[in-house]
C-alpha positions as CSV (number, residue, x, y, z in Angstrom):
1,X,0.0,0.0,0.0
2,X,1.2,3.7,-0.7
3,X,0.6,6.3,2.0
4,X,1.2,9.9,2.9
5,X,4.5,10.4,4.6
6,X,3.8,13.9,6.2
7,X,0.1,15.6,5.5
8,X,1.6,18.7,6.1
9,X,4.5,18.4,3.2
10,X,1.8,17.8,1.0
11,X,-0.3,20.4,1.6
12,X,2.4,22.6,1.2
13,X,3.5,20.8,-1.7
14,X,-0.1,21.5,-3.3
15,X,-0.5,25.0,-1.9
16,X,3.2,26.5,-3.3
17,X,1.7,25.3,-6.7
18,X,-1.5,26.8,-6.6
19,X,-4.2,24.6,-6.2
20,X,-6.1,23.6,-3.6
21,X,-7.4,20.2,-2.6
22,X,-10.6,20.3,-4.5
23,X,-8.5,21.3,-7.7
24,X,-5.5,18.5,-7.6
25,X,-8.2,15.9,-6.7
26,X,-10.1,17.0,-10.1
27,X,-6.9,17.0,-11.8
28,X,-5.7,13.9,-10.3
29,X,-8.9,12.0,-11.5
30,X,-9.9,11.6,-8.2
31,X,-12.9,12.6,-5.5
32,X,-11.7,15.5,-3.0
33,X,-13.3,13.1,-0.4
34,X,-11.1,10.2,-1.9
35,X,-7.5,12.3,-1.3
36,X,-9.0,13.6,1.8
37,X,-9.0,10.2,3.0
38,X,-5.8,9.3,1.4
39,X,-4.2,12.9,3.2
40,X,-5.7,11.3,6.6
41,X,-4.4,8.2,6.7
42,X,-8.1,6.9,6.1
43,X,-7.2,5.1,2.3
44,X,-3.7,4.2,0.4
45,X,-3.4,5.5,-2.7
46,X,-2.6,3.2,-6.2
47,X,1.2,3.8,-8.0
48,X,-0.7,5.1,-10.9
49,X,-2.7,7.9,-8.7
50,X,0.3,8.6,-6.8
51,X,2.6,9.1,-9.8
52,X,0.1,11.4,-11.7
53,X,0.0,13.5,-8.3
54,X,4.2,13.9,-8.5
55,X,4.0,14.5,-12.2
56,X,1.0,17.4,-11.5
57,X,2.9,19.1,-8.3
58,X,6.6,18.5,-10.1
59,X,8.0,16.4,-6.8
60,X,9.7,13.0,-6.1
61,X,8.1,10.4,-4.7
62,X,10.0,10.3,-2.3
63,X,9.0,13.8,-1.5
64,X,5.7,13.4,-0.6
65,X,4.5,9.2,-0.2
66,X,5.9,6.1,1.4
67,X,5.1,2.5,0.6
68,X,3.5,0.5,3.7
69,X,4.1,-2.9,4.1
70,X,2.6,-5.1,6.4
């Protein structure tokens, strides 16, 4: 499964490129209640979501998800 690392860097990873939430989720493909829940902790997030969410706010992966193994 692919989480968040930190909520906060990637909040401020969508703020500093100007969009909020609502607008990344849109351009993501995605519900703003769906990345809500992925920001929370709540959902994981597929490679192919989180790699079009890098490629929209210009980051690693690294930067901004971790993968969770259990």
């Amino acid at each position: 499964m692919i989480g968040v690392k930190s909520k906060n860097a990637f909040l401020e990873a969508i703020y500093k490129n100007g969009y909020s939430l609502t607008h990344l989720a849109e351009k993501a493909g995605m519900s703003q209640s769906n990345l809500s829940n992925v920001l929370g902790g709540r959902n994981g997030i597929s490679p192919k979501k989180a790699k079009v969410i890098i490629g929209i706010l210009s980051v690693e992966f690294d930067d901004l998800f971790c993968v969770i193994t259990k």
